[in-house]
C-alpha positions as CSV (number, residue, x, y, z in Angstrom):
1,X,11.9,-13.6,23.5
2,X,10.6,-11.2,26.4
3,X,12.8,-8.4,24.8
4,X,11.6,-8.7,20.9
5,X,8.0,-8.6,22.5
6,X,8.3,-5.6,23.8
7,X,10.3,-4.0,20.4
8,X,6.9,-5.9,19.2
9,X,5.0,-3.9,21.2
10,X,6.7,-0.3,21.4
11,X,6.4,-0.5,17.0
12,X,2.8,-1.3,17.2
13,X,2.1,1.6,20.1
14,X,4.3,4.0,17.7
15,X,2.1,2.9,14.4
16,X,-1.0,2.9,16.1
17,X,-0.5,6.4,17.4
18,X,0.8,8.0,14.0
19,X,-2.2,6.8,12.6
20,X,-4.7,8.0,14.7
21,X,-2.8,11.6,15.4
22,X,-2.4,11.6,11.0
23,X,-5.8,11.5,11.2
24,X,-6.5,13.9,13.6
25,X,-4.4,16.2,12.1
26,X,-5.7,15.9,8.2
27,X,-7.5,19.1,7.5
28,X,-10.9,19.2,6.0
29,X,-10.5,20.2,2.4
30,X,-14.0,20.5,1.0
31,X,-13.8,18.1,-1.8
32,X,-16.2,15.4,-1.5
33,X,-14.4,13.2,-3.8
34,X,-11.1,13.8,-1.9
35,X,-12.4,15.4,1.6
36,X,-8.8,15.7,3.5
37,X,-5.7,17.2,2.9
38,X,-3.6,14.8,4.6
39,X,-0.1,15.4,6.2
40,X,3.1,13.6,6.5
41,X,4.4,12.9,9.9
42,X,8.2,12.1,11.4
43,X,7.9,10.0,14.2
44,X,10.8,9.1,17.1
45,X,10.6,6.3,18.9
46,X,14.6,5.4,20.0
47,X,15.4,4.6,23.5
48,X,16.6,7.8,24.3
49,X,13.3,9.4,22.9
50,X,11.3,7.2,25.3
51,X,13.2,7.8,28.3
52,X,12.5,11.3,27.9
53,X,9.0,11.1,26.9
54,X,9.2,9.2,30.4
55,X,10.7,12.2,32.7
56,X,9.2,15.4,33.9
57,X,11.4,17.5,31.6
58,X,8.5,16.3,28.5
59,X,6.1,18.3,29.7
60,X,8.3,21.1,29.0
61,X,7.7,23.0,25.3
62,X,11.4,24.4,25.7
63,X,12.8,20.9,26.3
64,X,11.1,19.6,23.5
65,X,14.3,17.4,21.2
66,X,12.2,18.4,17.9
67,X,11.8,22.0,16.0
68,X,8.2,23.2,15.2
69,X,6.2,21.7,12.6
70,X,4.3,23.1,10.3
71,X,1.8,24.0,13.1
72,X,2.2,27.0,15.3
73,X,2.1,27.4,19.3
74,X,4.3,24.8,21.2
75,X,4.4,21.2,21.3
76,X,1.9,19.4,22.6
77,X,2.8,16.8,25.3
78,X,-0.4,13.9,25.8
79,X,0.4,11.5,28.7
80,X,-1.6,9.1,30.3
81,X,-2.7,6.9,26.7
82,X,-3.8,3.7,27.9
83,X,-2.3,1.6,25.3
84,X,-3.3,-1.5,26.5
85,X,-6.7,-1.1,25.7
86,X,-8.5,-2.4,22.5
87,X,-10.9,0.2,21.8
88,X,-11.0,3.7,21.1
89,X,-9.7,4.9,24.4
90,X,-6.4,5.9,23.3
91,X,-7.9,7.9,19.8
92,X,-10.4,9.6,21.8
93,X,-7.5,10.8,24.5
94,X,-5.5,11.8,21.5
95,X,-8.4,13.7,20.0
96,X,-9.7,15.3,23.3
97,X,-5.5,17.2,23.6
98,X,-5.9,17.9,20.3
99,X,-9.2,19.6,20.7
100,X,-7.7,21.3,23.8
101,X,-5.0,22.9,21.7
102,X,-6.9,24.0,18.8
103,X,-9.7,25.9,21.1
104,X,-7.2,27.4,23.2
105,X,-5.0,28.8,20.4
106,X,-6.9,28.0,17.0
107,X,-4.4,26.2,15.6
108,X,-3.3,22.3,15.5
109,X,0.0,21.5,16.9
110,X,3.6,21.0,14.7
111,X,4.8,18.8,17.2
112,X,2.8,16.2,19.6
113,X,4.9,14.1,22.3
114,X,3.3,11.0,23.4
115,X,4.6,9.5,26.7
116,X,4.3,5.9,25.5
117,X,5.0,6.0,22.3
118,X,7.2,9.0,21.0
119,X,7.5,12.2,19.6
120,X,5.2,13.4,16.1
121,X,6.1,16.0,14.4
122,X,4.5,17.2,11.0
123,X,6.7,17.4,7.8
124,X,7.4,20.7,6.1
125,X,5.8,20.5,2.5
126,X,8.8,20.7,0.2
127,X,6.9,23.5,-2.7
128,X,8.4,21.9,-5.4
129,X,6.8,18.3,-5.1
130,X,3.1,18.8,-7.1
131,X,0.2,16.5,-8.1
132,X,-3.3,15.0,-7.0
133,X,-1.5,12.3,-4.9
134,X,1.4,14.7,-2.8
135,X,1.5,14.2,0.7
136,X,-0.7,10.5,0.4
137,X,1.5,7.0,1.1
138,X,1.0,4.1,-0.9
139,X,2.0,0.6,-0.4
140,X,3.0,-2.0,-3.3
141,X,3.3,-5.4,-2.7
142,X,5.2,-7.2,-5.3
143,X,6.8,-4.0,-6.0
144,X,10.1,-5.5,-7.8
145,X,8.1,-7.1,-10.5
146,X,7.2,-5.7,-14.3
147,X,3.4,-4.4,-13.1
148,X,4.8,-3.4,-9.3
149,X,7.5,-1.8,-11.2
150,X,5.4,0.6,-12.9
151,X,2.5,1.2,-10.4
152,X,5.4,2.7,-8.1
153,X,6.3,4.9,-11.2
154,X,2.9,5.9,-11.8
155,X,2.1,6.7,-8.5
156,X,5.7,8.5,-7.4
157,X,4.8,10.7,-10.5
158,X,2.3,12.0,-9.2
159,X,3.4,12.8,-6.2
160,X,3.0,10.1,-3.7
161,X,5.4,8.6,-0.8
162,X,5.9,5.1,-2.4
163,X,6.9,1.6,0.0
164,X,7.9,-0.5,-2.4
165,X,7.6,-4.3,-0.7
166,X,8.7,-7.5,-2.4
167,X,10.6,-10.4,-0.9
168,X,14.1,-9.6,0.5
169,X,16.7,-9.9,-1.9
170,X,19.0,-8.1,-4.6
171,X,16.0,-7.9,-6.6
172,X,14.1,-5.1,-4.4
173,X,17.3,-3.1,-3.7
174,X,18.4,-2.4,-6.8
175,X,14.8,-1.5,-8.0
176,X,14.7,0.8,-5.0
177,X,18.0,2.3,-5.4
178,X,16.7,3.0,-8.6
179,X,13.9,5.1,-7.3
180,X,16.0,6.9,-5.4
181,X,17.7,8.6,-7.9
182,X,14.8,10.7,-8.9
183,X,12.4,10.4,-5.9
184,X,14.9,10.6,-2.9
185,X,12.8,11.0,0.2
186,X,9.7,9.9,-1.2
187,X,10.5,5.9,-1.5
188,X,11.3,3.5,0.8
189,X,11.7,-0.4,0.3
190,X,10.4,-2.8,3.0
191,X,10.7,-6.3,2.8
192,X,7.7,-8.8,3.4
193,X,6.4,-11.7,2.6
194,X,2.2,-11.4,1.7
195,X,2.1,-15.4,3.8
196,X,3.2,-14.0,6.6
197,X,0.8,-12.6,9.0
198,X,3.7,-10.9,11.3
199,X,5.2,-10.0,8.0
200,X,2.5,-8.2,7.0
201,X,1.6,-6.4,10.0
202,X,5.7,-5.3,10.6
203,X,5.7,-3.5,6.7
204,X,2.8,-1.8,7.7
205,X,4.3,-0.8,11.2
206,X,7.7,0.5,8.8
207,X,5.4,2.4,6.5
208,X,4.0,4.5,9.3
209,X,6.9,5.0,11.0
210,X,8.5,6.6,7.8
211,X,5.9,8.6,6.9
212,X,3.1,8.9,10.1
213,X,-0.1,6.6,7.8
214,X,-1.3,4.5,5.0
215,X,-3.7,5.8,2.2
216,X,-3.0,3.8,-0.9
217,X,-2.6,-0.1,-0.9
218,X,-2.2,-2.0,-4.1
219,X,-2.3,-5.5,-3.8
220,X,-0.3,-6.7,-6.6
221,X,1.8,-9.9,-5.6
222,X,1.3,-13.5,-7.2
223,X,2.7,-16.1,-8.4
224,X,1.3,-18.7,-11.6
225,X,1.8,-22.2,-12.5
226,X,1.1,-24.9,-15.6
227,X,-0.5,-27.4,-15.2
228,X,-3.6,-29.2,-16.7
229,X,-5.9,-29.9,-13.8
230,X,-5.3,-33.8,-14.1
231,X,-2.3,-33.4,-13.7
232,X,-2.0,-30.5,-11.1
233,X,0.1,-31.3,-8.3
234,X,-1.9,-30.2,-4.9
235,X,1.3,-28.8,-3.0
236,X,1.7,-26.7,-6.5
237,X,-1.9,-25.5,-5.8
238,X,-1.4,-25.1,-2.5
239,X,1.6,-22.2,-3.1
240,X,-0.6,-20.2,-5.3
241,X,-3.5,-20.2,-2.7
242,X,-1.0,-19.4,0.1
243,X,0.7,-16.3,-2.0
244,X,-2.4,-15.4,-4.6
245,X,-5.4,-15.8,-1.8
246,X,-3.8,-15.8,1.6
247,X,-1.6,-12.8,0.5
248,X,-4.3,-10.7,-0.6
249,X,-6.4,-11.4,1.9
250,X,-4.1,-10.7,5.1
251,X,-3.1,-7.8,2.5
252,X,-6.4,-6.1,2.5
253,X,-7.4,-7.1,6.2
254,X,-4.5,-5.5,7.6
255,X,-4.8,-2.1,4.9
256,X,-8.3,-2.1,6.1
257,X,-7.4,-1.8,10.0
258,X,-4.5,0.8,9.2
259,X,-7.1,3.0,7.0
260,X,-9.8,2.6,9.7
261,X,-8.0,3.4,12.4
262,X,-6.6,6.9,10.5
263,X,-10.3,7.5,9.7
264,X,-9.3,9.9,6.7
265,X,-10.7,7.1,4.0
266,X,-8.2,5.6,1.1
267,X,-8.3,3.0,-1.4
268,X,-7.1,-0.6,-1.7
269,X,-6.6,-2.0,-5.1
270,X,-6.3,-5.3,-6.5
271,X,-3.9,-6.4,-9.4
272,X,-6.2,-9.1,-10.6
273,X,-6.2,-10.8,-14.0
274,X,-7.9,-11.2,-17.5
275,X,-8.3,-15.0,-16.6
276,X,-10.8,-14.3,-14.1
277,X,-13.1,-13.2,-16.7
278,X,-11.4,-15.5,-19.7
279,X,-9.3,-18.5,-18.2
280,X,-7.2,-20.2,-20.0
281,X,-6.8,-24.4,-20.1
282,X,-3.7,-25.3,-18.2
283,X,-3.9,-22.3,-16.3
284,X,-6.2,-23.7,-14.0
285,X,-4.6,-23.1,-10.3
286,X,-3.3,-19.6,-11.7
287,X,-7.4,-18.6,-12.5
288,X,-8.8,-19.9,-9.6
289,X,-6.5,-18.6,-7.0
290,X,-6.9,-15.2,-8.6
291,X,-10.5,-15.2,-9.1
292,X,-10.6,-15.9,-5.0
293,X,-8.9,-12.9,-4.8
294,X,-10.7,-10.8,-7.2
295,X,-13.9,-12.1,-5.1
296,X,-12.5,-10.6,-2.0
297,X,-11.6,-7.4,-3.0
298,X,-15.3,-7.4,-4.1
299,X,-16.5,-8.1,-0.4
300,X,-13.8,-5.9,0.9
301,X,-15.4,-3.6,-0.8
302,X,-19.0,-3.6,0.1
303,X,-17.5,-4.1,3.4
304,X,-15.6,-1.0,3.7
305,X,-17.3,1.7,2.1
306,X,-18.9,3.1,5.3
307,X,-15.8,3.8,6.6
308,X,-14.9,5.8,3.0
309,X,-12.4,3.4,1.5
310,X,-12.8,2.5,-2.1
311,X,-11.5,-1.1,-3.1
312,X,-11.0,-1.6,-6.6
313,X,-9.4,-3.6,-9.3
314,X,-7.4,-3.5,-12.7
315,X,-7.4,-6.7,-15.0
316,X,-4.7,-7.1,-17.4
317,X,-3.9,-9.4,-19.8
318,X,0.1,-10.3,-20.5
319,X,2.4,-7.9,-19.2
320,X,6.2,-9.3,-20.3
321,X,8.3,-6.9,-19.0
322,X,9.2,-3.7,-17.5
323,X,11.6,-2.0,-20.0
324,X,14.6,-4.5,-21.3
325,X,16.0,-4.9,-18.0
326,X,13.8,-6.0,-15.6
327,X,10.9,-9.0,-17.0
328,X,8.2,-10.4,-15.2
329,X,8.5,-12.9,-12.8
330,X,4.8,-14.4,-13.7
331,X,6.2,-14.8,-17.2
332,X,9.5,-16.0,-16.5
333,X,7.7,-18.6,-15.2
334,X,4.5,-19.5,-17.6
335,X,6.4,-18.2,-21.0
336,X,8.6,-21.2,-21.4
337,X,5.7,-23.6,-21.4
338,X,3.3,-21.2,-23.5
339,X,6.2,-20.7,-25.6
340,X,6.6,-24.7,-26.5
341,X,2.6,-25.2,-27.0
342,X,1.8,-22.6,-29.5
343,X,5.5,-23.4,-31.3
344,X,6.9,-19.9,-31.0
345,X,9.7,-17.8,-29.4
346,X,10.0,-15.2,-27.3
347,X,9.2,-12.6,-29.6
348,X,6.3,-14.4,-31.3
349,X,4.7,-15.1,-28.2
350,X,4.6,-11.4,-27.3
351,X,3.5,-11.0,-30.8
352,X,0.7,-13.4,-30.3
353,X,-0.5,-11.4,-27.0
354,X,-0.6,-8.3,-28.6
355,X,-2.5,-9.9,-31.9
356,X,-5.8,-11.6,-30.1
357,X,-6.8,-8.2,-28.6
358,X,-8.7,-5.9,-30.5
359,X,-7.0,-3.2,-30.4
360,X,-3.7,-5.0,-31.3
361,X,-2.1,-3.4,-28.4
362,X,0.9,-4.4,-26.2
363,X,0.1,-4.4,-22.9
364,X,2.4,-2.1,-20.3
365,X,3.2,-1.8,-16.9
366,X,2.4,2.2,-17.5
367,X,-0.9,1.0,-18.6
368,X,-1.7,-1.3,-15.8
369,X,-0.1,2.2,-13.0
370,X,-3.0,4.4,-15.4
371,X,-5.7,1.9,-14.2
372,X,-4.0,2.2,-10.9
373,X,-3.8,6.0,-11.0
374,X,-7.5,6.7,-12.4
375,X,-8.8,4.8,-9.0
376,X,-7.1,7.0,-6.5
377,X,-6.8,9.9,-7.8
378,X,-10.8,9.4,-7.3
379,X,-11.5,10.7,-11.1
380,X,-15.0,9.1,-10.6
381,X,-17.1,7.7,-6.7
382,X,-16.1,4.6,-8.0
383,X,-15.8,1.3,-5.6
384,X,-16.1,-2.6,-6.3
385,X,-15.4,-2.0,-10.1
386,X,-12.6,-3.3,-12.5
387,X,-10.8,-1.8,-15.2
388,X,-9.7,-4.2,-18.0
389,X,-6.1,-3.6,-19.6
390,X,-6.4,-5.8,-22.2
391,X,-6.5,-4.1,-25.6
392,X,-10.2,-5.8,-25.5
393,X,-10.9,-9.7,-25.5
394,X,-14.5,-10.3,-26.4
395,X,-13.6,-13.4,-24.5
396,X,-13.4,-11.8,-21.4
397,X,-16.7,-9.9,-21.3
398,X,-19.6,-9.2,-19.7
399,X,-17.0,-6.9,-17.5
């Protein structure tokens, strides 16, 4: 037990320091709607790392294990971080070396040894990856699904660093892999479970390990359930409040530390649901559950905005699938039963979907990752607002 509290310990001294020196290191850009040019970092924190973070050779530039960032001047070596403290005595040691370095030879260091809690180094830029969203890190929970599917998509294109995170399984390798093939380097998958407070906190930790921060979090997994609410079994109820409202929240609470700490901004934002607006009978736990969520991403973001993160969300009605291959979990689920009260089949129920709306659309996963996209790639100063992806349901205004 001692041992996996100190591995415990050593990934939340590594994440905690990333952040903070990703911050740090985030150049100014002038923008208002997008005010840093944020970096990528590669961070080693391996035994043999930490012993020599521990010895007097550190404190050596020559000795230095890592190659020069993109920075110039030496490595930077910062001892004497007092990790066990809770408040901002270990950023404001970090910032004061930093400060050190950048008056002494006007430039911020590529590489930044941390006796503690291992070596930073900044990643060279590869020229050829482009877009609004290049060198920013997202998280996507409930990544293996139809909508988590396509948010990754949306936001690889555009030149992110994606985690994908969905329960363990064959499931979230495969749609990984799949990544891979056109994104190599810029997608990771991490397993977690949203109930899971330790969960939780460890994908973080793996996300900035991989990539030195957080600046994107997209709150997308849930789970439904039919049931009239007669007949609505409470331990049924009780799973779509532990994954739909426990999930977001420890979701948000913990991509609100992570972004505060790196004190560069960012944006969470919620995959929340027509039937917050419009609920539907039968779909009673389903509705509720996700209107609790949809509330907190509300607060969260009257809550947050001081500290310039933006927390949004998109509303779509049915998505059914992501392509042929991979369908929706949610409507693997509810279709059956929706299927056998209207009298149709697979096909007609899609049919049905796309016919209520006024625009007699079909709704996507690509149109659910635009929503997504149009939030933080800051097109408007935009917070606490929703975009609905429903081809238009009268039902479900005043919006």
């Amino acid at each position: 037990m001692k041992e996996a509290e100190q591995r415990l310990a050593a990934g939340t001294r590594l994440a905690r320091t990333a952040l903070t020196l990703r911050g740090l290191l985030a150049v100014p850009s002038g923008d208002e709607d997008n005010p840093h040019r944020r970096v990528l970092l590669r961070a080693l924190a391996d035994a043999a790392t930490l012993d020599f973070l521990d010895g007097p050779e550190a404190e050596d530039p020559a000795r230095c294990p890592v190659p020069a960032g993109e920075g110039s001047g030496p490595p930077l070596f910062v001892g004497g971080v007092d990790f066990d403290r809770a408040d901002d005595e270990p950023a404001a040691t970090l910032r004061s070396a930093i400060e050190r370095r950048v008056a002494d030879t006007g430039a911020l260091p590529g590489v930044v040894l941390v006796r503690g809690a291992g070596i930073f180094a900044l990643r060279k830029s590869d020229e050829t990856e482009a877009g609004p969203l290049r060198n920013t890190v997202a998280v996507v929970t409930g990544a293996a699904g139809a909508i988590g599917a396509g948010i990754c998509r949306g936001l690889l294109e555009q030149g992110a660093c994606v985690a994908a995170t969905d329960l363990p399984g064959e499931r979230l390798d495969a749609f990984v892999q799949e990544l891979q093939k056109t994104a190599a380097g810029r997608v990771i998958g991490v397993p977690l479970d949203v109930t899971d407070r330790q969960s939780v906190s460890a994908a973080f930790d793996a996300v900035t390990g991989a990539w030195g921060g957080i600046d994107i979090v997209v709150v997308n997994a849930g789970i439904a359930h039919v049931s009239s609410l007669a007949d609505l079994d409470l331990d049924d109820f009780r799973k779509l409040e532990k994954v739909n409202i426990e999930g977001a929240l420890l979701t948000i609470a913990e991509g609100a530390v992570r972004l505060q700490q790196q004190a560069t901004g960012g944006d969470i934002v919620v995959v929340s649901t027509k039937n917050v607006f419009a609920p539907g009978a039968g779909f009673g736990a389903y509705s509720a559950t996700k209107a609790a969520c949809h509330q907190l991403a509300r607060i969260a973001s009257l809550e947050l905005a001081t500290h310039g993160i933006r927390v949004n969300m998109v509303a779509p009605d049915a998505v059914f699938s992501d392509g042929v291959a991979r369908k929706s979990g949610l409507w693997e689920t509810v279709g059956p039963d929706r299927m056998r009260a209207r009298g149709l089949d697979e096909k007609g129920l899609q049919e049905y979907y796309r016919s209520r709306n006024l625009l007699k659309a079909r709704v996507t996963p690509r149109h659910v990752a635009n929503a997504v996209l149009f939030f933080v790639t800051h097109q408007t100063p935009t917070t606490g607002a929703t975009i609905p992806v429903d081809g238009g349901l009268p039902d479900a205004t005043p919006r």
